[in-house]
C-alpha positions as CSV (number, residue, x, y, z in Angstrom):
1,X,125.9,112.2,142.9
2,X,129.1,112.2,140.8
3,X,127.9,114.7,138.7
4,X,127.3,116.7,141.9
5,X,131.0,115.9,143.4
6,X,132.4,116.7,140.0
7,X,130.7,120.6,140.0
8,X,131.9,120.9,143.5
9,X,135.3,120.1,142.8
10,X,135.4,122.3,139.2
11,X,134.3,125.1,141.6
12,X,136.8,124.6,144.6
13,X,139.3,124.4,141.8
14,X,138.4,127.5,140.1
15,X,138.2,129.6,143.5
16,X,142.3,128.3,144.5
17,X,144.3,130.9,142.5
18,X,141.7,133.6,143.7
19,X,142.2,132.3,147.1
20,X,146.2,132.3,147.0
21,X,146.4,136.0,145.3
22,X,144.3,137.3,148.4
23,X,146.9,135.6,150.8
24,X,149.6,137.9,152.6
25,X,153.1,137.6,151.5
26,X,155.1,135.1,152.8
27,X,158.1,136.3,155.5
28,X,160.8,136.2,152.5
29,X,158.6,138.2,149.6
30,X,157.7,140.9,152.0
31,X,159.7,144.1,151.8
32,X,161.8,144.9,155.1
33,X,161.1,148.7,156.1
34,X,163.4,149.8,159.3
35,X,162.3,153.5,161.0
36,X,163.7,155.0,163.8
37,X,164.0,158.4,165.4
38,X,166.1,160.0,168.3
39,X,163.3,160.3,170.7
40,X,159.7,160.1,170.8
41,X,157.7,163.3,171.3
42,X,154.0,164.0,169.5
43,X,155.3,165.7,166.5
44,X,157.4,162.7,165.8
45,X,155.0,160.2,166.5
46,X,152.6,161.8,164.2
47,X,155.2,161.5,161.5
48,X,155.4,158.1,161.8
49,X,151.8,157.8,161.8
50,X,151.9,159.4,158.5
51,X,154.5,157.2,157.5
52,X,152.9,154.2,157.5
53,X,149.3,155.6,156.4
54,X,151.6,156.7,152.7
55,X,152.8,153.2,152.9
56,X,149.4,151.6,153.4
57,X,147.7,154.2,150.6
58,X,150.2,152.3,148.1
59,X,149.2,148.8,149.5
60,X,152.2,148.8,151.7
61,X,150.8,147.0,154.7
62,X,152.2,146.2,158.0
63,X,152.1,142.4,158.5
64,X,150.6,141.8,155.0
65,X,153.1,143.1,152.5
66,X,155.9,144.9,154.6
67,X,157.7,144.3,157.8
68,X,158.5,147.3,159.9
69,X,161.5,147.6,162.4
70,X,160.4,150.5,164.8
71,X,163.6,151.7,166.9
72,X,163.5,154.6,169.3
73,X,166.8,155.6,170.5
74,X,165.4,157.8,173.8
75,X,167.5,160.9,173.4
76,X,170.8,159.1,173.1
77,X,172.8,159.7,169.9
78,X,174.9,156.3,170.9
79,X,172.2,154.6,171.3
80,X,171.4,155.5,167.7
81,X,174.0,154.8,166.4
82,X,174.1,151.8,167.6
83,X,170.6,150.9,165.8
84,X,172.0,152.2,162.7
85,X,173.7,149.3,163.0
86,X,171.2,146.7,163.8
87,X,169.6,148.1,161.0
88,X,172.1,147.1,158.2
89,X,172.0,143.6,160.0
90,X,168.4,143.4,159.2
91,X,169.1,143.6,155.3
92,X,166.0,146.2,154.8
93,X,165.0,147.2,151.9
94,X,164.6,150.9,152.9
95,X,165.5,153.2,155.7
96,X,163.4,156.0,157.2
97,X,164.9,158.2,159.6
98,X,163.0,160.4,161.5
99,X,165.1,164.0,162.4
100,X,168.0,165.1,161.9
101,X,170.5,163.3,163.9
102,X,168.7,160.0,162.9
103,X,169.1,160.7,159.7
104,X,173.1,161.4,159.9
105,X,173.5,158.2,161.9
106,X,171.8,156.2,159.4
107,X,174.1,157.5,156.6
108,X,177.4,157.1,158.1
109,X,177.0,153.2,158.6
110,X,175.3,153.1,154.1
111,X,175.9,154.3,151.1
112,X,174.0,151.5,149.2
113,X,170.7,150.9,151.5
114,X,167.9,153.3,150.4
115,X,167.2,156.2,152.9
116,X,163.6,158.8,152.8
117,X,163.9,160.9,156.0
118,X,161.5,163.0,157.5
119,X,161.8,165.9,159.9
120,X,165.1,167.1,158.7
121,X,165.0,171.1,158.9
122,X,168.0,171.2,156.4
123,X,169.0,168.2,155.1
124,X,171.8,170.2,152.7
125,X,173.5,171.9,155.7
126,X,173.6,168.6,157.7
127,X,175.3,166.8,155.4
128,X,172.4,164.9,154.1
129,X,172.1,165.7,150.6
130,X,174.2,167.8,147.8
131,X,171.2,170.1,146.6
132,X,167.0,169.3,146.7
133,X,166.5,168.4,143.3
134,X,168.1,164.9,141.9
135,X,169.7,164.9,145.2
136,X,171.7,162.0,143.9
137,X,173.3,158.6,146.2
138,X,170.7,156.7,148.2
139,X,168.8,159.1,149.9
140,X,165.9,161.5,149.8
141,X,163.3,162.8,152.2
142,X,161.3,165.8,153.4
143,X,162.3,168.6,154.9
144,X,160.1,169.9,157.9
145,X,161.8,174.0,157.7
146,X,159.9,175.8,160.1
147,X,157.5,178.5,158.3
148,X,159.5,181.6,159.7
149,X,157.9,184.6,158.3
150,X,154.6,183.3,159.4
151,X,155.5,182.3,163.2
152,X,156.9,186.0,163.2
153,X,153.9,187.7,162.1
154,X,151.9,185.7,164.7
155,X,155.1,186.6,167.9
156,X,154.9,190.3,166.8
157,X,150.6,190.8,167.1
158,X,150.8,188.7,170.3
159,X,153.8,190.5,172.2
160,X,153.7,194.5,171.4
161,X,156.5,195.9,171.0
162,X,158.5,192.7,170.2
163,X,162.4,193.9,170.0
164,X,164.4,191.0,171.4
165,X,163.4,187.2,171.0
166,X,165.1,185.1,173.2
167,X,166.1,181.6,171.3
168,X,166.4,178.2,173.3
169,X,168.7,175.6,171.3
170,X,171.4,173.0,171.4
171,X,174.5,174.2,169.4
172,X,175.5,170.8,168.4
173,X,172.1,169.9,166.1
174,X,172.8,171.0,162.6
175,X,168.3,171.6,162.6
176,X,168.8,173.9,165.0
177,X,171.6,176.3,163.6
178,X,169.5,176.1,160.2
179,X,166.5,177.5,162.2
180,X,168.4,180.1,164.0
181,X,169.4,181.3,161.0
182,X,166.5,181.6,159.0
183,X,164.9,183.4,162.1
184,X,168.2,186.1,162.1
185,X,167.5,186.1,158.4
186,X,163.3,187.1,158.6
187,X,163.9,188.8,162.0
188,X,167.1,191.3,161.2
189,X,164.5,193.3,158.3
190,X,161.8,193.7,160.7
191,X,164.0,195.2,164.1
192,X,164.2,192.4,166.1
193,X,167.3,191.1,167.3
194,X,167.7,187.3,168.1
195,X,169.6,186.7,171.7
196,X,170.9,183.0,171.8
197,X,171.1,180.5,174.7
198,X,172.3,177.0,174.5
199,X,171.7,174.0,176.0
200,X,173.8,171.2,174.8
201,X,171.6,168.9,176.9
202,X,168.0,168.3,178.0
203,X,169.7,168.8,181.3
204,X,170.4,172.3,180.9
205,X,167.2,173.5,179.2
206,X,165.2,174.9,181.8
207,X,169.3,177.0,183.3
208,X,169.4,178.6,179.5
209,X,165.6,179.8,179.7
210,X,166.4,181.0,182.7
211,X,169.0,183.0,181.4
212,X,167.0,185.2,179.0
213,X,164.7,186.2,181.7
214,X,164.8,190.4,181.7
215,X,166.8,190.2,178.3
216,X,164.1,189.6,175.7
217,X,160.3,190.0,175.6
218,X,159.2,186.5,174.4
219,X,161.3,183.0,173.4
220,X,161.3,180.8,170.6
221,X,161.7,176.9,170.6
222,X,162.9,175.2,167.6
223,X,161.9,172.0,166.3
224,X,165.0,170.8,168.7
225,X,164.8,167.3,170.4
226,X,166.9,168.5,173.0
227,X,164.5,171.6,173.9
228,X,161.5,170.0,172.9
229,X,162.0,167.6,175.4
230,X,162.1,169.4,178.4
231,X,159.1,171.7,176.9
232,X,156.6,171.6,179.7
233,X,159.6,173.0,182.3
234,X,160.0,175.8,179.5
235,X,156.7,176.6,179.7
236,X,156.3,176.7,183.5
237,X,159.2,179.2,183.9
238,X,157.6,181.2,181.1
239,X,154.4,181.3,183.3
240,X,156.6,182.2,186.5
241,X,158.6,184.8,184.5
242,X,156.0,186.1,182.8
243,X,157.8,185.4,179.5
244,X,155.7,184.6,176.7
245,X,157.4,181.0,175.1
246,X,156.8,180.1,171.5
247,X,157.3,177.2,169.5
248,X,158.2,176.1,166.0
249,X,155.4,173.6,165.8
250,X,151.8,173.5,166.6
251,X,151.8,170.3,168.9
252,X,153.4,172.5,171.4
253,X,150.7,174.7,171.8
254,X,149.1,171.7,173.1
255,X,151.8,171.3,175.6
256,X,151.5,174.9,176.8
257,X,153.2,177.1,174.5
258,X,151.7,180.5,173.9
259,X,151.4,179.7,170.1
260,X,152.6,178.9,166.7
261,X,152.0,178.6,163.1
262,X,152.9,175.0,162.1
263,X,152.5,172.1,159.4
264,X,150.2,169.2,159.9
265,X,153.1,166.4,161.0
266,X,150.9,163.2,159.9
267,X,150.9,165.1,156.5
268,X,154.7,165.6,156.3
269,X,154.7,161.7,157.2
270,X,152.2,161.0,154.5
271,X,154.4,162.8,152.0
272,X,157.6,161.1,153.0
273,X,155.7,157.6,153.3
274,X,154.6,157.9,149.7
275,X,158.1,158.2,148.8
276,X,159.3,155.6,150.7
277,X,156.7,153.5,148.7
278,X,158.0,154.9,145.5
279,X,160.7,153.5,146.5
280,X,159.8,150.4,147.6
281,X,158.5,150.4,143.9
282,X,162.0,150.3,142.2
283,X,162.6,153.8,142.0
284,X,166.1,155.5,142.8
285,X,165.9,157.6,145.5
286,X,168.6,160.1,143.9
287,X,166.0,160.9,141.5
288,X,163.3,161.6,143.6
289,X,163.5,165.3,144.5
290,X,163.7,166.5,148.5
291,X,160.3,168.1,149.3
292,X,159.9,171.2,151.6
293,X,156.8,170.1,153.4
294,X,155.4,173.5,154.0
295,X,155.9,174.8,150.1
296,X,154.3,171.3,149.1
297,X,151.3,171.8,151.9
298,X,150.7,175.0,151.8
299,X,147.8,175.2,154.2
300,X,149.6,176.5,157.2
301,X,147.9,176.2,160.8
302,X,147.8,178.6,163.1
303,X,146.8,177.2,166.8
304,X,146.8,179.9,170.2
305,X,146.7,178.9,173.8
306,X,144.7,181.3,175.3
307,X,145.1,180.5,178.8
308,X,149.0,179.9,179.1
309,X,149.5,182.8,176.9
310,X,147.4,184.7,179.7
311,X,149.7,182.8,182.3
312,X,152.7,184.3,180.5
313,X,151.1,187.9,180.8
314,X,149.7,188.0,177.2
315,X,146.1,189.0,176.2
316,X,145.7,187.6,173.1
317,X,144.2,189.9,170.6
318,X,140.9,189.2,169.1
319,X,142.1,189.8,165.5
320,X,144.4,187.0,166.4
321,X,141.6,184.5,167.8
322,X,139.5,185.7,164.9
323,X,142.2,183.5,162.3
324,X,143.3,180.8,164.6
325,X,142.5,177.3,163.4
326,X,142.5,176.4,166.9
327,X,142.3,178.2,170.4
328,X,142.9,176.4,173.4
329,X,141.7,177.7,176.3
């Protein structure tokens, strides 16, 4: 019987250390990870996703070996601010803003606290970074540019004679004035001239639409919280006008616009989560080179609503069904 107990016990003793590297870490060896973004729309949320499946790849787990502070600031730049704030109460170990104006807040309240955004069209013009590669300081990220050339292409075979494109933005997001003018940029060569209306606010989305109704043949949306927001009103007065709306990302096509050529957003997280874990690993993030998502993923989706394109007086040409990913009907 001893020699029995005696076995047992060599045993029990030999699984312990097996049994205590399994464990999860403890509350004070897990790494603190704080995200936030401006305002929660798909796109956005499938960043996140992404986010934490490039953590979890590395073995970066929620609850096991990281803790995750999730903030949404719904739409308010105060309120963002203000979890900038919390944040650097927190003591994290990294920061990843999601958009632009997240991203500015989180780097006017640190200069010392790691920072990987995502979804920052141009993280150079909004103050973000000095240049993409060895960005230098505590922060680097991935840039979400909108693929221009190739959202043109697809505007011009859906609307014929394309000639003036109506663009919805809000002047104040630094995103939006990169995007408006990479599109003068791609569109000036080809004959079509860009016609601008703001909306500072959510508020007064649906007035500036409005406003390019009989001026231009179709309407662009950038990847602008402010616009994206109100996105289902665009595309009802779009239906009612007649005015074909497009958008700078694919997830609106869901929502009713009459198409786009877009990234994969849970990729663009993925990418920006892998550097967040690289991070996490010990590296500087001023050596870690900004990424343009859609010149690192360079399989490009193009996804056509059929039916609020027809809505929009549109008859989608087969050449153009014949290449989309996805057609909704």
């Amino acid at each position: 019987m001893r020699n029995l107990t005696t076995v047992a016990m060599a045993a029990l003793t030999a699984m312990l250390p097996a049994a205590f590297a399994a464990a999860p870490a403890t509350a004070e060896e897990m790494k603190r990870v704080a995200i936030s973004t401006i305002v929660e729309v798909p796109a956005l949320m499938d960043a996140k996703q992404g986010i934490l499946d490039g953590l979890a790849e590395r073995g970066y787990i929620e609850g096991k070996t990281i803790t995750i502070d999730y903030q949404n600031a719904n739409g308010s730049m105060p309120t963002q601010q203000q979890i900038a704030k919390k944040f650097m109460g927190g003591d994290p170990d990294v920061i990843v803003p999601i958009t632009t104006p997240t991203s500015q807040a989180m780097i006017a309240v640190t200069r010392d606290v790691p920072i990987v955004f995502a979804m920052v069209t141009d993280p150079v013009k909004a103050g973000l970074i000095a240049q993409f590669k060895q960005p230098g300081g505590n922060v680097t990220g991935v840039s979400d540019a909108e693929p221009i050339d190739a959202q043109l292409a697809l505007m011009i075979d859906m609307v014929p004679g394309l000639k003036r494109l109506g663009f919805v933005y809000n002047p104040g997001l630094d995103n939006a004035i990169a995007t408006l003018d990479e599109l003068r940029a791609h569109a000036t060569p080809r004959g079509i001239e860009i016609v601008e209306s703001a909306a500072p606010t959510t508020n007064e989305v649906i007035l500036a639409t409005r406003r390019l109704i009989g001026k231009v043949e179709a309407v662009y949306l950038p990847n602008d919280t402010t616009v994206v927001a109100a996105l289902e009103a665009i595309v009802k007065t779009g239906q009612d006008a007649g005015l074909p709306v497009f958008t700078g990302e694919t997830s609106g096509v869901e929502r009713g616009s009459a198409g786009s050529v877009g990234l994969d957003y849970r990729a663009v997280g993925h990418t920006a989560g892998l550097m967040v874990a690289d991070v996490l690993d010990g590296k500087d993030p001023g050596t870690i080179d900004v990424v343009v998502a859609y010149e690192m993923h360079d399989r490009l989706e193009t996804v056509v609503n059929k039916g609020s394109a027809e809505k929009m007086g549109l008859t989608v040409p087969q050449s153009v069904l014949d290449r989309a990913d996805r057609v909704i009907e």
